[in-house]
N, C-alpha and C positions, 0 to 999 in steps of 0.2 A: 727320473734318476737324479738324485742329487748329485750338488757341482762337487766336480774335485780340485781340490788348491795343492798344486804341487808348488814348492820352494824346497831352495838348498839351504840346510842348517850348520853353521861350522860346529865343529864338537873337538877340541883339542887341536885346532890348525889345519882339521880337514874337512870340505864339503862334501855333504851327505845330501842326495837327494833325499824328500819325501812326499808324501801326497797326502791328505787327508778328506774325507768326505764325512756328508751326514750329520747327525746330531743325537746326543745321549750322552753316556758314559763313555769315555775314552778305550779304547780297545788296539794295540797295536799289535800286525802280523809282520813276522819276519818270517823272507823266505828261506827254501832249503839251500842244498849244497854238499856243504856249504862252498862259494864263490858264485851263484846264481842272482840275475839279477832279479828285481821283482816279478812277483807272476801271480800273484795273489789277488787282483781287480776285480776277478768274479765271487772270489767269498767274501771280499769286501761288500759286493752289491749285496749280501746275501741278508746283510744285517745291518745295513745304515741305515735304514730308517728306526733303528733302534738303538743304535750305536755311533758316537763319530770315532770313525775309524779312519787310523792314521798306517801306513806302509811306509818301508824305506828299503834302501841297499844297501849295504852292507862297502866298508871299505872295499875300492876296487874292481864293486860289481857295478854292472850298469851305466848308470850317471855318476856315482858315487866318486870322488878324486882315489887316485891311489897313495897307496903308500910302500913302506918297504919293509914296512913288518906288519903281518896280521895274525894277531893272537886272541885266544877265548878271553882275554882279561882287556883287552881294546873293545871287542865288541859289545862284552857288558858296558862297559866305561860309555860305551857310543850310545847307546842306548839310554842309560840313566839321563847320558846329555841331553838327548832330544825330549826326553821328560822334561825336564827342568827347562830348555827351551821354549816349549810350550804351555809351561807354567800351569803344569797337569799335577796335582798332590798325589792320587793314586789311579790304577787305570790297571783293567786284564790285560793281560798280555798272552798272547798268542803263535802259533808259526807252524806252519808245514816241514814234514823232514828233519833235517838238520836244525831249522829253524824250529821247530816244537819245541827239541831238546835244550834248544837255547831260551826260549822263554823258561821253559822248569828251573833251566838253571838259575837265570836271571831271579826266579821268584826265591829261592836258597838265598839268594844273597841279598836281595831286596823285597823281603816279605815284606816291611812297613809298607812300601810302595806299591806293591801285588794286591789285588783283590781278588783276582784267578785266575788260572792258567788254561789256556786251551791247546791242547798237545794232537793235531793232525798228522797221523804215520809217522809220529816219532816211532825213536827207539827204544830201549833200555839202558841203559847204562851199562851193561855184560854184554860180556861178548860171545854169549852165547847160540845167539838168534843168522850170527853171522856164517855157517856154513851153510843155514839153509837158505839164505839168502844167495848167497856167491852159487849155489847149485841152479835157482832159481832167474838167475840173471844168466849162466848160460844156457839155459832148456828152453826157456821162453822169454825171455827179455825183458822189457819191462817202457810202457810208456810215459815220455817227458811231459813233462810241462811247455807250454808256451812261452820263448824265450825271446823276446826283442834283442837283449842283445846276448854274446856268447855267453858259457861260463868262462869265469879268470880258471885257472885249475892250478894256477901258484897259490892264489887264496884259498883254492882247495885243502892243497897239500901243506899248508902253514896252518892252520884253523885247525884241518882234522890232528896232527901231529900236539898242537897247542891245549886240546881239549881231552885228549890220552891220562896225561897227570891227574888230571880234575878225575874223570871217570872209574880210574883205577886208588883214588884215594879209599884208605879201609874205612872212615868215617864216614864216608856217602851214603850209604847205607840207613844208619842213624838217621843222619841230618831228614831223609828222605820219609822217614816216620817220622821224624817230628813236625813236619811242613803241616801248620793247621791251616792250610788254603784250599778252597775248589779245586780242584781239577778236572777238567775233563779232557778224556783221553778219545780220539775218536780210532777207527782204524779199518780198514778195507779186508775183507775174508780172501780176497784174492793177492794180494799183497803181499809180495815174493819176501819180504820179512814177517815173520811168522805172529799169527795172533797170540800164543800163549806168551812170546815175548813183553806183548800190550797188557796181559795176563798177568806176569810178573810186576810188570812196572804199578798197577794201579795196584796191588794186593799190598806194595809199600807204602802207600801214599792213604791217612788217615781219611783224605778227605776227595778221594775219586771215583771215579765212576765211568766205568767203559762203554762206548758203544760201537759196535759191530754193523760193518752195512754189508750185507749179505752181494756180492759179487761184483762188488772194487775192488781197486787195483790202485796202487802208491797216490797216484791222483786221480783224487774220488770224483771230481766236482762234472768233469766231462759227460759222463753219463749219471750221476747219481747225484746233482744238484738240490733235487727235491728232498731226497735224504736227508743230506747233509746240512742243508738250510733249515729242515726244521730243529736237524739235532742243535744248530748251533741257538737259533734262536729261542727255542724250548731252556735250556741253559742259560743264556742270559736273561730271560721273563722270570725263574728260579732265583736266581742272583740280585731282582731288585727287588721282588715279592720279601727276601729274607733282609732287605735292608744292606745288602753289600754294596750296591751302586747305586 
C-alpha cells in the first residue's frame, strides 16, 4: 500500500487537514454530509496506484480548525486553495454525497482547473428525488459511513442552507449543458435516493455517463468494492488513453 502524507494546509487563516497517497494524476475526494469528517481511505486505496490521490475535511469537520461561518463559496474557495497549495495546474476531482455535488460544482466554476468529475451517490440538483428519499430513510434507513470522528451538524445546517441559492439558480441548468468535462456519475440501485434522479442528472451533462451497481446502497464500497474499483479505475485508464491526464 502506498504511504499516505497527511499535513494541515492553511487556506484563508484556517487549517485544513489532508492526506495524500500514491502517484499519477492528481485526484481529490471530498467527503459527504455535508459536516462529515473524512471517510473516503478505501476508495482512495482503490486507485493509487494509479492516481495520487489527495482527501481533506472540510471546515470544522474532523481535524479541520473551525470557523464561524461555513458556506458553499468558502468551500469552493478552500479547495482551489489546496490546489494552488500543492502546486497542482489541473487534477479530477471527486466526492461522495454531498461531496460529489461539490466537486460538479467546483468543476462549473473551475473548468480551466477540472479534468473530470467523479460524482459517487450524489444528487441532482432538483428537488425532486427528495420525497423518495425522506420515504426511504424512514422504511429502511439507511447505512453510515465509517466516521472517526462525529459529524459537526452546524456545518451541516450552514452548507446545506448556503448551497439552496446556487441549486435553485434558473441558469444551472444551462451552465450544466454546457460543462465540456467527463463525468462520471456512479450510483447504488438500492440507494434510498432514487436512480432516475442520477438519470436526470447525467441526461444534462454533455459529457457523462452513468453507472449503476446492481444492489448498493448510499455507500457502495462495503460490499461492492470490486464494482466500484473497477468502475473507477476503468475511468481513469479512459481519461489518460484520451490524453486528459
Amino acid at each position: 500500500m502506498p504511504e499516505q502524507t497527511e499535513q494541515f494546509v492553511e487556506v484563508d487563516g484556517t487549517k485544513l487537514w489532508t492526506c495524500r497517497q500514491g502517484e499519477g494524476f492528481p485526484v481529490m475526494l471530498s467527503s459527504g454530509g455535508p459536516g462529515c469528517c473524512d471517510y473516503l481511505a478505501p476508495v482512495a486505496a482503490m486507485i493509487d496506484d494509479l492516481a495520487e490521490v489527495y482527501r481533506w475535511e472540510q471546515r470544522g469537520c474532523g481535524r479541520s480548525e473551525a470557523a464561524e461561518l461555513y458556506t458553499l463559496e468558502q468551500c469552493l474557495d478552500d479547495l482551489e486553495g489546496l490546489r494552488k497549495a500543492f502546486g497542482l495546474e489541473r487534477w479530477v476531482i471527486g466526492g461522495h454525497s454531498w461531496g460529489a455535488n461539490l466537486a460538479l460544482i467546483y468543476a462549473l466554476e473551475y473548468p480551466e482547473q477540472t479534468a473530470a468529475v467523479i460524482h459517487i451517490s450524489g444528487t441532482s440538483f432538483d428537488e425532486d428525488w427528495k420525497a423518495a428519499y425522506h420515504e426511504g430513510l424512514a422504511t429502511r434507513g439507511e447505512r453510515q459511513p465509517d466516521y472517526a470522528y462525529p459529524p459537526n451538524m452546524e456545518v451541516n445546517r450552514q452548507l446545506n442552507a448556503s448551497k439552496k441559492p446556487y441549486q435553485r439558480d434558473p441558469g444551472l441548468p444551462a451552465r450544466l449543458r454546457a460543462l465540456e468535462i467527463p463525468v462520471l456519475v456512479v450510483h447504488g440501485d438500492l440507494d434510498i435516493r432514487p436512480t432516475d434522479m442520477a438519470e436526470r442528472l447525467v441526461g444534462m451533462l454533455p459529457q457523462a455517463r452513468l453507472e449503476i451497481i446492481p444492489g448498493a446502497e448510499h455507500v457502495l464500497w462495503p460490499d461492492h468494492s470490486a464494482e466500484l474499483g473497477r468502475i473507477l479505475r476503468d475511468f481513469l485508464q479512459e481519461l489518460k488513453v484520451q490524453g486528459r491526464v
